[in-house]
PyMOL Python script that loads the backbone (N, CA, C, O; Angstrom):
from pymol import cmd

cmd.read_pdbstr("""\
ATOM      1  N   UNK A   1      79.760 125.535  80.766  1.00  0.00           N
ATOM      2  CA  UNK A   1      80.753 124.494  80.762  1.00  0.00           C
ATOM      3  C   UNK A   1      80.467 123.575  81.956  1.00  0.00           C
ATOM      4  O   UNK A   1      80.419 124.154  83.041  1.00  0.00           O
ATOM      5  N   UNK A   2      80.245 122.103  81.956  1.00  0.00           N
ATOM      6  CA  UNK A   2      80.044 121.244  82.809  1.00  0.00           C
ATOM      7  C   UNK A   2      81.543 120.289  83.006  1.00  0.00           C
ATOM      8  O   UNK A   2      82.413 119.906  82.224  1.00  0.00           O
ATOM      9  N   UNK A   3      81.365 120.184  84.122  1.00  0.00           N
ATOM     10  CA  UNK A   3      82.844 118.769  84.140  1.00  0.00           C
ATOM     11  C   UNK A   3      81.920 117.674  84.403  1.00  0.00           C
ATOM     12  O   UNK A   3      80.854 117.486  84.989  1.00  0.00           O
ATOM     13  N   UNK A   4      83.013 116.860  83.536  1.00  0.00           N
ATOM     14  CA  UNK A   4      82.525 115.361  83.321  1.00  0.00           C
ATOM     15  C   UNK A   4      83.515 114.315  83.889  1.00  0.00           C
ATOM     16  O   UNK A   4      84.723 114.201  83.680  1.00  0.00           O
ATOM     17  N   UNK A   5      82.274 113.222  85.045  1.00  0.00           N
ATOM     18  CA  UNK A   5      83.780 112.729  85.890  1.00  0.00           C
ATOM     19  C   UNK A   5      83.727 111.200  84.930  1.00  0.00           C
ATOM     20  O   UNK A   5      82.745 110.565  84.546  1.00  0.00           O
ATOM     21  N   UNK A   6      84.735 111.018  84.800  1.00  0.00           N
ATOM     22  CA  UNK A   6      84.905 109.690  84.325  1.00  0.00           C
ATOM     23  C   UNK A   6      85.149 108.764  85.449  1.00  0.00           C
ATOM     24  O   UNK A   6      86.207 108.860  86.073  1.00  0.00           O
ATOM     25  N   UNK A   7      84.007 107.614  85.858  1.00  0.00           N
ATOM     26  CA  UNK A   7      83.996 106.644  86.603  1.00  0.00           C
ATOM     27  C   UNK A   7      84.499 105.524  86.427  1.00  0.00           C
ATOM     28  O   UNK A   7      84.872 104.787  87.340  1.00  0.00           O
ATOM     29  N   UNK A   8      84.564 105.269  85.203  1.00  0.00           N
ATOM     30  CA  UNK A   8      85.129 103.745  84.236  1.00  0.00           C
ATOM     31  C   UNK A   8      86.009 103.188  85.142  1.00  0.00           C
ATOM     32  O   UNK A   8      86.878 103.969  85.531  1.00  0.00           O
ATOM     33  N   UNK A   9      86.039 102.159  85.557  1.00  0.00           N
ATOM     34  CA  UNK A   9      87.038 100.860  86.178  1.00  0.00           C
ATOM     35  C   UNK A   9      87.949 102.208  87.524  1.00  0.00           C
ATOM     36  O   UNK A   9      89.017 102.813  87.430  1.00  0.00           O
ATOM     37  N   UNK A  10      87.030 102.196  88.476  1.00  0.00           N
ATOM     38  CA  UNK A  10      87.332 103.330  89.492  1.00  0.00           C
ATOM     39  C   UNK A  10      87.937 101.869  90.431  1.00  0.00           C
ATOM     40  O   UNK A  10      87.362 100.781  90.393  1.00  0.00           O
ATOM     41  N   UNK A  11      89.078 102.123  91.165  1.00  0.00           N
ATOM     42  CA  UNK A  11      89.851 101.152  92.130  1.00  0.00           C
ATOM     43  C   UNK A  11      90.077 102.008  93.311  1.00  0.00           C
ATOM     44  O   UNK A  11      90.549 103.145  93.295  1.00  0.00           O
ATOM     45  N   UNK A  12      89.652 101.271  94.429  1.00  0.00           N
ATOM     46  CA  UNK A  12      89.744 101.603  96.011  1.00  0.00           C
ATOM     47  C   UNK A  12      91.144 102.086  96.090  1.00  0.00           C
ATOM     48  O   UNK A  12      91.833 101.242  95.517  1.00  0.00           O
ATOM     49  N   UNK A  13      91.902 103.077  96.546  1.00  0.00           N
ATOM     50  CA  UNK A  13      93.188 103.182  97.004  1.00  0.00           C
ATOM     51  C   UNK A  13      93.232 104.163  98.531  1.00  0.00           C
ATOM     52  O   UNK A  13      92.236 104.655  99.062  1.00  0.00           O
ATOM     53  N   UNK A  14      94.422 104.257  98.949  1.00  0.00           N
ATOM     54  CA  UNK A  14      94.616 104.615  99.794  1.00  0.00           C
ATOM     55  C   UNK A  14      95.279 106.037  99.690  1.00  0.00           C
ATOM     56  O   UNK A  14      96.282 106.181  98.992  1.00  0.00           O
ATOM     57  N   UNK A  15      94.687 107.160 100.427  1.00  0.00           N
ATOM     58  CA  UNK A  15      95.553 108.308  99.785  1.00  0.00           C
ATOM     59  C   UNK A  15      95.986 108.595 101.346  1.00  0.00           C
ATOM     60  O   UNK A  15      95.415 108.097 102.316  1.00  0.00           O
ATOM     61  N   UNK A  16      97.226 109.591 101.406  1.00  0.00           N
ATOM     62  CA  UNK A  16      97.427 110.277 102.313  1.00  0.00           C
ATOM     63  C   UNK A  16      96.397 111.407 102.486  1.00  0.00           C
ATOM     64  O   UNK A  16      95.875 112.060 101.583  1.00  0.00           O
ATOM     65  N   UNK A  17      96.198 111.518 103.820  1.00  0.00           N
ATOM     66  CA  UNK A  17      95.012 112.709 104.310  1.00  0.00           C
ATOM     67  C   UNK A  17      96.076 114.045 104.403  1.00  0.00           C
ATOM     68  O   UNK A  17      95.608 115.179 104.504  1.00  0.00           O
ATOM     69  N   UNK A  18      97.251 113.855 104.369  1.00  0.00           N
ATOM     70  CA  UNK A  18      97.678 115.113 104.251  1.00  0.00           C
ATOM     71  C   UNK A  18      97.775 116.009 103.222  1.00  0.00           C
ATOM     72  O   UNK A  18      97.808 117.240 103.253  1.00  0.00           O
ATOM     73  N   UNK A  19      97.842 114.801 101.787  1.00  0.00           N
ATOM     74  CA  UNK A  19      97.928 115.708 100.786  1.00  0.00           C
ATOM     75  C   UNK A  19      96.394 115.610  99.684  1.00  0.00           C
ATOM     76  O   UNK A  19      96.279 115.153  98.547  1.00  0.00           O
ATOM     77  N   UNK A  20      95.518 116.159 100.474  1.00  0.00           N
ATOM     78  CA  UNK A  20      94.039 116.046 100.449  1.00  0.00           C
ATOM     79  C   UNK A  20      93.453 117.359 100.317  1.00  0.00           C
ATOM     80  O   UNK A  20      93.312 117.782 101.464  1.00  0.00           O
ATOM     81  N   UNK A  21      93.041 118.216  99.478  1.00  0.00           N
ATOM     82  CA  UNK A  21      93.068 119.796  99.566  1.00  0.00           C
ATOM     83  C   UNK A  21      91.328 120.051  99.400  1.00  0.00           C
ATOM     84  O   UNK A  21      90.771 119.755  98.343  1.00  0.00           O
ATOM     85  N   UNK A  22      90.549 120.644 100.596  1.00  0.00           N
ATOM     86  CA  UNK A  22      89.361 120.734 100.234  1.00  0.00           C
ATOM     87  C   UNK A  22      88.914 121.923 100.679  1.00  0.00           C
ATOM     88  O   UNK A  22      88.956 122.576 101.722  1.00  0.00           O
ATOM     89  N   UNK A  23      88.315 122.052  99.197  1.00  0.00           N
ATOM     90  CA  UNK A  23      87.811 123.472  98.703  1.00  0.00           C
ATOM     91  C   UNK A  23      87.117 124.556 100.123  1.00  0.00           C
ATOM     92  O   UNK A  23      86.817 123.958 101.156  1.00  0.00           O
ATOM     93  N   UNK A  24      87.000 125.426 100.091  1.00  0.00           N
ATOM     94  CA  UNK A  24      86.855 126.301 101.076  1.00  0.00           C
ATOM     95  C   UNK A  24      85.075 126.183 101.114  1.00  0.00           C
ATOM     96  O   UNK A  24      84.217 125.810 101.914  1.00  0.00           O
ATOM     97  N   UNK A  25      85.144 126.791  99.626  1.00  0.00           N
ATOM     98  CA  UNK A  25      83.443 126.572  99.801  1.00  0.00           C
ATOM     99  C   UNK A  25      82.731 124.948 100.218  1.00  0.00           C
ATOM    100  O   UNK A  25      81.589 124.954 100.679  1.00  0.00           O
ATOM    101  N   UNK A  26      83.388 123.728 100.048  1.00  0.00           N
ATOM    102  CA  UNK A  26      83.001 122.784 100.614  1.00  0.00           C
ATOM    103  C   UNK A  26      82.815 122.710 102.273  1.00  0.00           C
ATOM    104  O   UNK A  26      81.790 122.417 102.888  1.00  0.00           O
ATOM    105  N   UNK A  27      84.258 123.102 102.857  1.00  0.00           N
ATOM    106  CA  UNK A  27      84.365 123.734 104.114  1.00  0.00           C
ATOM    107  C   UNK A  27      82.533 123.775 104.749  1.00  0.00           C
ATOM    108  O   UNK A  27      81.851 123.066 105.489  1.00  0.00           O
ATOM    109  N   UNK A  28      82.321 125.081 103.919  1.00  0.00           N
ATOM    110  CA  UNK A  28      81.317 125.772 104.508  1.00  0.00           C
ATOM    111  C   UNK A  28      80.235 124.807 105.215  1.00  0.00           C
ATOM    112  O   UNK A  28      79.391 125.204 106.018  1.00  0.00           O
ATOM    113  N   UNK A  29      80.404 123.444 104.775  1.00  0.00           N
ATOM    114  CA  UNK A  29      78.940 122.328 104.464  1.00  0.00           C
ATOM    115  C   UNK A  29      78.963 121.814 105.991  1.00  0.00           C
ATOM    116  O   UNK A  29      77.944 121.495 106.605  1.00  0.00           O
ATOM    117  N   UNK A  30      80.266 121.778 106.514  1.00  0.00           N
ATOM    118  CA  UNK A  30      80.777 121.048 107.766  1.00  0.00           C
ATOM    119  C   UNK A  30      79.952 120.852 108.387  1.00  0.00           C
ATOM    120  O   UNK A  30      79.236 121.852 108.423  1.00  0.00           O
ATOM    121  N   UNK A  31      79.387 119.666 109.265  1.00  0.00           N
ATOM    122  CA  UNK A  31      78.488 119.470 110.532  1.00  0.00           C
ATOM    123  C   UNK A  31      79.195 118.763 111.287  1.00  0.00           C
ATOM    124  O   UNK A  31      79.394 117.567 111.072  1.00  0.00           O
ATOM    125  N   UNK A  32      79.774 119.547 112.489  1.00  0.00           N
ATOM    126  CA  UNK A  32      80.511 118.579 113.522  1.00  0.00           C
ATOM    127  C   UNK A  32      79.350 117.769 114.353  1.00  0.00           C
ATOM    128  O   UNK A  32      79.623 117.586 115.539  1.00  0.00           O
ATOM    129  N   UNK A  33      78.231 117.316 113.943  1.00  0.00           N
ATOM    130  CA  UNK A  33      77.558 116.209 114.740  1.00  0.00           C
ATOM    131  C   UNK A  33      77.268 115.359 113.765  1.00  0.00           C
ATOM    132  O   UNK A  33      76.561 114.432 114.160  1.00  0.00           O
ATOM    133  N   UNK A  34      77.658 115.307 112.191  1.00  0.00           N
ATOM    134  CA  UNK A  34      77.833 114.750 111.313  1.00  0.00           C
ATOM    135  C   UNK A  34      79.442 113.852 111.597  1.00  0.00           C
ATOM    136  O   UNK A  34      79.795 112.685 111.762  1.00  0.00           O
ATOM    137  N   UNK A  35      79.838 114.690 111.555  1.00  0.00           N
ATOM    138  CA  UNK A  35      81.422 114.560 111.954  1.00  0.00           C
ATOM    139  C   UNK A  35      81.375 112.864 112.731  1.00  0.00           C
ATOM    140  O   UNK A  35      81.769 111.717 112.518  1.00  0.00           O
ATOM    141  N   UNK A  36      80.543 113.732 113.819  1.00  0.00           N
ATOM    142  CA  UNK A  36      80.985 112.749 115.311  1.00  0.00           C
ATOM    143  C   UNK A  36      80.012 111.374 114.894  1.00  0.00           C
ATOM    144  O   UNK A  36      80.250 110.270 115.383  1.00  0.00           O
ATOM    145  N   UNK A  37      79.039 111.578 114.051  1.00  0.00           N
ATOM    146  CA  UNK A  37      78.453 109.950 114.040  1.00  0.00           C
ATOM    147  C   UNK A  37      79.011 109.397 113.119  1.00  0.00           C
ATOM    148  O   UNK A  37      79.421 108.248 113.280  1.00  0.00           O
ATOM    149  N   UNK A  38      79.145 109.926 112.155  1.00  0.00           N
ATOM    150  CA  UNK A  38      80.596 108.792 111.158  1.00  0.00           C
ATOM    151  C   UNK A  38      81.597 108.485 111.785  1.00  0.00           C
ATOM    152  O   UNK A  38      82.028 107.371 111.488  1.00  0.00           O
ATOM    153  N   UNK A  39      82.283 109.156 112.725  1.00  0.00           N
ATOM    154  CA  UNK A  39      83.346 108.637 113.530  1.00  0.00           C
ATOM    155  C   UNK A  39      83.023 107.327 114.242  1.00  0.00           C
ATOM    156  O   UNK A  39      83.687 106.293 114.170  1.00  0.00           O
ATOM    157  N   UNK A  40      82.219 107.470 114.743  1.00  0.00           N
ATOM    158  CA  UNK A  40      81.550 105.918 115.829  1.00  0.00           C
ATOM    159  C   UNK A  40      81.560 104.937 114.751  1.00  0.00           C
ATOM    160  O   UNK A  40      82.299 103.955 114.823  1.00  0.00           O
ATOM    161  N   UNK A  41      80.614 105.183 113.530  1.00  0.00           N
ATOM    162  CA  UNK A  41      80.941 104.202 112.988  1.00  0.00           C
ATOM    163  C   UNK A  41      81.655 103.362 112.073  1.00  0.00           C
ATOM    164  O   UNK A  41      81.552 102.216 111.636  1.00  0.00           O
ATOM    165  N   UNK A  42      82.915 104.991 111.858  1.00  0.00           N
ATOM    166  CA  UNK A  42      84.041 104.289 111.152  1.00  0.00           C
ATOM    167  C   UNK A  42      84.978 103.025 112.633  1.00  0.00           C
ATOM    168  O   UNK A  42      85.619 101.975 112.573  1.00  0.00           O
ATOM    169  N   UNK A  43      84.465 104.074 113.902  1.00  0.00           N
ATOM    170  CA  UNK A  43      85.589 103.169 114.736  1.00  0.00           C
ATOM    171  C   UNK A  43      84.800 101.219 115.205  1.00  0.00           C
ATOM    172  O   UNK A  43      85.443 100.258 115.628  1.00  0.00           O
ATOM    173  N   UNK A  44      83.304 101.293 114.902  1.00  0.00           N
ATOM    174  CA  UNK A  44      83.065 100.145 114.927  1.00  0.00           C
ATOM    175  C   UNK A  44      82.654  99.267 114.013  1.00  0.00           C
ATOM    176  O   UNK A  44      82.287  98.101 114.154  1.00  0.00           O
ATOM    177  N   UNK A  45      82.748  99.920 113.080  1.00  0.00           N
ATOM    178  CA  UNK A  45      82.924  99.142 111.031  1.00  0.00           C
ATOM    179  C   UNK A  45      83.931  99.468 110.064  1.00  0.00           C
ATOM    180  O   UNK A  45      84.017  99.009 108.926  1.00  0.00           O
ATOM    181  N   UNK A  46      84.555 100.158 110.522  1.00  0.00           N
ATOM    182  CA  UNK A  46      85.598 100.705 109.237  1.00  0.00           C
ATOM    183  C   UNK A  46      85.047 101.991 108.285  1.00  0.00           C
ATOM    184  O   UNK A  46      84.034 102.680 108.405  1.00  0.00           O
ATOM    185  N   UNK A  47      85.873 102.017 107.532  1.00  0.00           N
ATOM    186  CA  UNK A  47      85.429 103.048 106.737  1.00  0.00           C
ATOM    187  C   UNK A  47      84.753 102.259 104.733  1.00  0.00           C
ATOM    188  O   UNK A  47      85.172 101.979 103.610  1.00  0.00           O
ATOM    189  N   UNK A  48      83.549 102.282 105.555  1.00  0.00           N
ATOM    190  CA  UNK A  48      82.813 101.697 104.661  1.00  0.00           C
ATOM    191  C   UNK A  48      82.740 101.888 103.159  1.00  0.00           C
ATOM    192  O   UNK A  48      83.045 101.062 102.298  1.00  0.00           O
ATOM    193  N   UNK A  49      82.223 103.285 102.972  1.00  0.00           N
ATOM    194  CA  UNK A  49      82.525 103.762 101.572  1.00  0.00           C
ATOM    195  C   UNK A  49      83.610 104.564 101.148  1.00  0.00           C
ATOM    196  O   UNK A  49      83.871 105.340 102.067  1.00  0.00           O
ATOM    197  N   UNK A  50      84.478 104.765 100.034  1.00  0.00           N
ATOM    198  CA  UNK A  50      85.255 105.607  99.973  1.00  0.00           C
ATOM    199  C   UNK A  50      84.972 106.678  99.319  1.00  0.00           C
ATOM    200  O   UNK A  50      84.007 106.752  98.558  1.00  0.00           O
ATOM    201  N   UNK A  51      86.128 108.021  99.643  1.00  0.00           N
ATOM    202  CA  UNK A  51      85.437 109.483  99.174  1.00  0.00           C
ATOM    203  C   UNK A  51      85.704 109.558  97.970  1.00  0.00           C
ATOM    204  O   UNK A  51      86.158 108.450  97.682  1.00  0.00           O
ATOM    205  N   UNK A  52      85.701 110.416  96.765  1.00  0.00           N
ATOM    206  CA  UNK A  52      86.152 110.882  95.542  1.00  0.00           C
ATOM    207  C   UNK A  52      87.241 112.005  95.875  1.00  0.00           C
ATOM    208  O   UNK A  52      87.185 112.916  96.701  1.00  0.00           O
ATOM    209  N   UNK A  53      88.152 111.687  95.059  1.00  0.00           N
ATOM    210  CA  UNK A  53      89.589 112.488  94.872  1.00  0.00           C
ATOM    211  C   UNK A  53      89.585 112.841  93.128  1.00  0.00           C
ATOM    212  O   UNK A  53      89.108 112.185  92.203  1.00  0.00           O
ATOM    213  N   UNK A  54      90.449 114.373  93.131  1.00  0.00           N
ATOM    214  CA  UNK A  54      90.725 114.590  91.807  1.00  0.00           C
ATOM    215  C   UNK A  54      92.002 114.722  91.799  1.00  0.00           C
ATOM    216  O   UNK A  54      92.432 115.085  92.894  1.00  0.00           O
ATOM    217  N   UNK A  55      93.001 114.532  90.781  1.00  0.00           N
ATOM    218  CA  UNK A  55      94.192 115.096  90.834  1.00  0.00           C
ATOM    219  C   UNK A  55      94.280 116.479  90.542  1.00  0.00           C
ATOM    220  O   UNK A  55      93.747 117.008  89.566  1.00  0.00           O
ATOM    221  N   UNK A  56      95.149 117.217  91.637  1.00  0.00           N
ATOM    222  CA  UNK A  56      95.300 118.696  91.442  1.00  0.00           C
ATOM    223  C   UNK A  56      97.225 118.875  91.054  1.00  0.00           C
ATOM    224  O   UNK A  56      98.078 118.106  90.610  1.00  0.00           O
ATOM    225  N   UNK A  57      97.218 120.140  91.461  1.00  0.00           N
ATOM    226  CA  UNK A  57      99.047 120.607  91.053  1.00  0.00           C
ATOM    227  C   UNK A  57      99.338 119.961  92.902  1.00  0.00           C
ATOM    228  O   UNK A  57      98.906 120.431  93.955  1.00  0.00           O
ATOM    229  N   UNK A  58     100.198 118.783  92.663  1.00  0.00           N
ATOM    230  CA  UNK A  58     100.974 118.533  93.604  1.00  0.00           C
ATOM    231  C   UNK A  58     100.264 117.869  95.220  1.00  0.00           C
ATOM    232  O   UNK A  58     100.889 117.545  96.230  1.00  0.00           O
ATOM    233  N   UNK A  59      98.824 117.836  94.979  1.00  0.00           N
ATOM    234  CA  UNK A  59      97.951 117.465  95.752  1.00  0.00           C
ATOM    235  C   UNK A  59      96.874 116.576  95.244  1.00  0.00           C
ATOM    236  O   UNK A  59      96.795 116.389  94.030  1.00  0.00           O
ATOM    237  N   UNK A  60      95.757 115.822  96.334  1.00  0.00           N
ATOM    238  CA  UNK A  60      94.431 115.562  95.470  1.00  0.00           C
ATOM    239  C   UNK A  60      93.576 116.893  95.956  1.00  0.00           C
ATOM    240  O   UNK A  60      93.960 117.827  96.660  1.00  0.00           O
ATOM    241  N   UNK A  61      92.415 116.689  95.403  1.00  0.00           N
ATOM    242  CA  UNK A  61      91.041 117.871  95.637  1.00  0.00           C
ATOM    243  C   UNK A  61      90.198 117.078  96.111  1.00  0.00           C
ATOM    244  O   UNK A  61      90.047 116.037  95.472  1.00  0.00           O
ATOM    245  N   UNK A  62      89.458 117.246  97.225  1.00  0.00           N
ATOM    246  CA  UNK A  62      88.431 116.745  97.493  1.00  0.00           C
ATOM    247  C   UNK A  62      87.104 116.864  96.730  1.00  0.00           C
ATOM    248  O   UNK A  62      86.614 117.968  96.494  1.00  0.00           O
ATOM    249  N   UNK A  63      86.495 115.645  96.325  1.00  0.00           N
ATOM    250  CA  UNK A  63      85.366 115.618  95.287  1.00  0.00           C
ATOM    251  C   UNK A  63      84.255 115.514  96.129  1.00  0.00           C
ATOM    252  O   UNK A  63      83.385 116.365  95.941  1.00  0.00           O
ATOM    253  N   UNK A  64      84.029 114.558  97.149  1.00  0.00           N
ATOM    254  CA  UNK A  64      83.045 114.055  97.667  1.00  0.00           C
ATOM    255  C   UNK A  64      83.350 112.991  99.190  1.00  0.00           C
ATOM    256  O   UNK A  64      84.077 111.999  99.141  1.00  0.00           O
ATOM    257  N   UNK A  65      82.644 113.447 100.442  1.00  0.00           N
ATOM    258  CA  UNK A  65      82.953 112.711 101.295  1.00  0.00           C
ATOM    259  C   UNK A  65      83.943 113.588 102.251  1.00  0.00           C
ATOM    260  O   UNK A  65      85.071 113.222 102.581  1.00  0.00           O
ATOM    261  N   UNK A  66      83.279 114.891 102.661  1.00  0.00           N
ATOM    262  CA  UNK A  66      83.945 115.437 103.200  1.00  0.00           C
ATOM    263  C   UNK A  66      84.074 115.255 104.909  1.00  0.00           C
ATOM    264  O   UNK A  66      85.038 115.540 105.621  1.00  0.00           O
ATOM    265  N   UNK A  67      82.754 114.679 105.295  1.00  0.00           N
ATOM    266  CA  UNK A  67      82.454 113.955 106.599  1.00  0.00           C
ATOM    267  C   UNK A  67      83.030 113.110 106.869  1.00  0.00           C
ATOM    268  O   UNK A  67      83.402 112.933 108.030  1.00  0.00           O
ATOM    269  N   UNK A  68      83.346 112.170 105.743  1.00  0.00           N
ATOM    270  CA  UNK A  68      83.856 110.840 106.029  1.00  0.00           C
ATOM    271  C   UNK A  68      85.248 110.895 106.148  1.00  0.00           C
ATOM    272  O   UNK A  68      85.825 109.954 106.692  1.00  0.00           O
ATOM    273  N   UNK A  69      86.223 112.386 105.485  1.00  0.00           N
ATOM    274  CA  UNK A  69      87.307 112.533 105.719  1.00  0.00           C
ATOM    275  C   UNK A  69      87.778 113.321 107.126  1.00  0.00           C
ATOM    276  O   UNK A  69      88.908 113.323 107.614  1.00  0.00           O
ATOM    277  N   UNK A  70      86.441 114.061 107.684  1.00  0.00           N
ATOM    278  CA  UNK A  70      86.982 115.216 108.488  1.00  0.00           C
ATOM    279  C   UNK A  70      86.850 114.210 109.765  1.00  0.00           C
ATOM    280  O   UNK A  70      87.537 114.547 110.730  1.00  0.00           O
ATOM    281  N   UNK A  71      85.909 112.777 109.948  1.00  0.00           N
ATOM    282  CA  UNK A  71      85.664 111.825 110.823  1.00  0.00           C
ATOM    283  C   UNK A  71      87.111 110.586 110.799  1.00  0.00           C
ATOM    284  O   UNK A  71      87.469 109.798 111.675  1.00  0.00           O
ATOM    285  N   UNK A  72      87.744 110.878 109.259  1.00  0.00           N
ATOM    286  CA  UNK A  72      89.029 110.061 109.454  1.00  0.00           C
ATOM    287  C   UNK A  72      90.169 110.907 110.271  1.00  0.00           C
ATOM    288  O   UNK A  72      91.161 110.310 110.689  1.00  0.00           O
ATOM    289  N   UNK A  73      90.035 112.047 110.447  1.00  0.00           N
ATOM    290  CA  UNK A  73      91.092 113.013 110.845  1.00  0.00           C
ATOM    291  C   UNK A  73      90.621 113.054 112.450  1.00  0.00           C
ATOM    292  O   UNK A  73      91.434 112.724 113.313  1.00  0.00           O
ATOM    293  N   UNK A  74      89.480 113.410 112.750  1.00  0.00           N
ATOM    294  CA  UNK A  74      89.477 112.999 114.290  1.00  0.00           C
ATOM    295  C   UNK A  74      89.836 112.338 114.665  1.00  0.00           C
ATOM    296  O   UNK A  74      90.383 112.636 115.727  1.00  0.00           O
ATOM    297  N   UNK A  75      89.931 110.726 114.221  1.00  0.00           N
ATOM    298  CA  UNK A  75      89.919 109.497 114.318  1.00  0.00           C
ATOM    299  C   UNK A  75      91.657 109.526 114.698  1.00  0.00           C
ATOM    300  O   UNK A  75      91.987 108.662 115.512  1.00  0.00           O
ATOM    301  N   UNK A  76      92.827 110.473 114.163  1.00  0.00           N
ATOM    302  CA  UNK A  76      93.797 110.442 114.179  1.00  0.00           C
ATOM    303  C   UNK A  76      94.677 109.874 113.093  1.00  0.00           C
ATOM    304  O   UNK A  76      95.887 109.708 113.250  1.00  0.00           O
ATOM    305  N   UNK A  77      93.797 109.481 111.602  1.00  0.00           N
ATOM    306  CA  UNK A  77      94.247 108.311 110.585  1.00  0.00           C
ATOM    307  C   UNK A  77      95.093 109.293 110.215  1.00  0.00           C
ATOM    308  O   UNK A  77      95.129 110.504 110.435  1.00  0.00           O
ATOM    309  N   UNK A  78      95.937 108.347 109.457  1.00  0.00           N
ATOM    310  CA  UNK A  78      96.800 109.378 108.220  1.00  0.00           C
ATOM    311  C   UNK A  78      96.262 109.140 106.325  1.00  0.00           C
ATOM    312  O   UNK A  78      96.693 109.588 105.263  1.00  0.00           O
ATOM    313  N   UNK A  79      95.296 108.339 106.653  1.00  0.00           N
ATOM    314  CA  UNK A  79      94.941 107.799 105.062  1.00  0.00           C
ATOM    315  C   UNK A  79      93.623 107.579 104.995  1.00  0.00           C
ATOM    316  O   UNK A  79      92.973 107.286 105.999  1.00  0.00           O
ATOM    317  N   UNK A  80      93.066 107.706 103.737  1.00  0.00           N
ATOM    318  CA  UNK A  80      91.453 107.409 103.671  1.00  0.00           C
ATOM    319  C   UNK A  80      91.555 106.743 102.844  1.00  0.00           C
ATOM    320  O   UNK A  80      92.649 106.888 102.299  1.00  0.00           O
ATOM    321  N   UNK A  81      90.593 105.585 102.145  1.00  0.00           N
ATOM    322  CA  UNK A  81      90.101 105.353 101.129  1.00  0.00           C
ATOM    323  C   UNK A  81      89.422 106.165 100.188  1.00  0.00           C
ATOM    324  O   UNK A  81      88.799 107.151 100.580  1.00  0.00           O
ATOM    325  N   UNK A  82      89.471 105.877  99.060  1.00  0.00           N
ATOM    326  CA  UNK A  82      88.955 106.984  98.356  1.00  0.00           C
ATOM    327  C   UNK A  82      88.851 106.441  96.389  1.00  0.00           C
ATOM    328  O   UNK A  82      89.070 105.237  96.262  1.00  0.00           O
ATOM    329  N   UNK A  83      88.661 106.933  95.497  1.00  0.00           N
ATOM    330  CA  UNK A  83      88.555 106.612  94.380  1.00  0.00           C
ATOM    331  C   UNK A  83      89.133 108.117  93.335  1.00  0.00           C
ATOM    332  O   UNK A  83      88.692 109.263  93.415  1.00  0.00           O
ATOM    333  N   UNK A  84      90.191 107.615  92.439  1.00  0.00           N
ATOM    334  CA  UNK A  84      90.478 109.018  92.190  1.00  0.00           C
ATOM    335  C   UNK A  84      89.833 109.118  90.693  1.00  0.00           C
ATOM    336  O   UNK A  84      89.976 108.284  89.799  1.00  0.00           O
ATOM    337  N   UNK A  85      89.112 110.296  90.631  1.00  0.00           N
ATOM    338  CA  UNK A  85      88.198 110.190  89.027  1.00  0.00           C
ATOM    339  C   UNK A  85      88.887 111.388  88.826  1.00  0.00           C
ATOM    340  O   UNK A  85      89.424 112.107  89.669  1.00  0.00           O
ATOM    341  N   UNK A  86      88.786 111.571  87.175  1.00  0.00           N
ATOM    342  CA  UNK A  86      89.704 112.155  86.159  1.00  0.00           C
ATOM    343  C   UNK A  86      88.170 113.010  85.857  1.00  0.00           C
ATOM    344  O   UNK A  86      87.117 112.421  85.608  1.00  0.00           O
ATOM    345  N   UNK A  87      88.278 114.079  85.917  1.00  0.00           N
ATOM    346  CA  UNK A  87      87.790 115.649  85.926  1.00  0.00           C
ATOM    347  C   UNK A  87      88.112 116.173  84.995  1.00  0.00           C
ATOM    348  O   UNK A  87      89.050 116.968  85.046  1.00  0.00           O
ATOM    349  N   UNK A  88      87.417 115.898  83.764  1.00  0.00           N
ATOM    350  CA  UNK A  88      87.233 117.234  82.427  1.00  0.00           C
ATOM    351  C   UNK A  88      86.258 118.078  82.331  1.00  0.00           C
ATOM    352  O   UNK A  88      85.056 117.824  82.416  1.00  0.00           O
ATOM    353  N   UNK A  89      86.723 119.019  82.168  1.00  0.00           N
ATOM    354  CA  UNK A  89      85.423 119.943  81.136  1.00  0.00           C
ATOM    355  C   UNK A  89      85.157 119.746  80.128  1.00  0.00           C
ATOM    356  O   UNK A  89      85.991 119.662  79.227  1.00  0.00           O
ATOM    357  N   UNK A  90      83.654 119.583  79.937  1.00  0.00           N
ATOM    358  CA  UNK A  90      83.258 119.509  78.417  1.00  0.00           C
ATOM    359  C   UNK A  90      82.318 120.420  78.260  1.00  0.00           C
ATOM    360  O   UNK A  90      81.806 120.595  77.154  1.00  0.00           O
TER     361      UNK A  90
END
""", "prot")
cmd.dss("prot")
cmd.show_as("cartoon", "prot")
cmd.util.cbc("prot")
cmd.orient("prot")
């Protein structure tokens, strides 16, 4: 069984970083010197690309862009950009 993300007409939004839930095994990927150079250059360009979000029960799931979120949370933000794609199995 594969999931299939549907990208079709994907729109920039703003999510809360609090209600942002990422997977444990993603966890594992963490590089805090990854971390720290996306931070520099979210603080002297912004946050350039946005991450992928799925809708979960009562939360999003983190899809993709876990650096770019764990560098918005140092940063002190309360929100990321992000794109939310719709997650089936087929």
């Amino acid at each position: 069984m594969a999931i299939v993300l549907s990208v079709d007409m994907l729109k920039k939004q703003a999510f809360p970083i609090a209600e942002i839930y990422v997977p444990v095994k993603r966890m594992k990927t963490l590089d805090p010197e990854k971390v720290r150079l996306i931070a520099e250059s979210i603080i002297e360009m912004g946050q350039t690309t946005p991450i992928r979000l799925r809708a979960g029960k009562g939360r999003f799931v983190l899809l993709e862009g876990l650096h770019r979120l764990e560098a918005l949370k140092a940063l002190g933000e309360d929100s990321v950009v992000g794109y939310l794609v719709r997650a089936r199995l087929h």
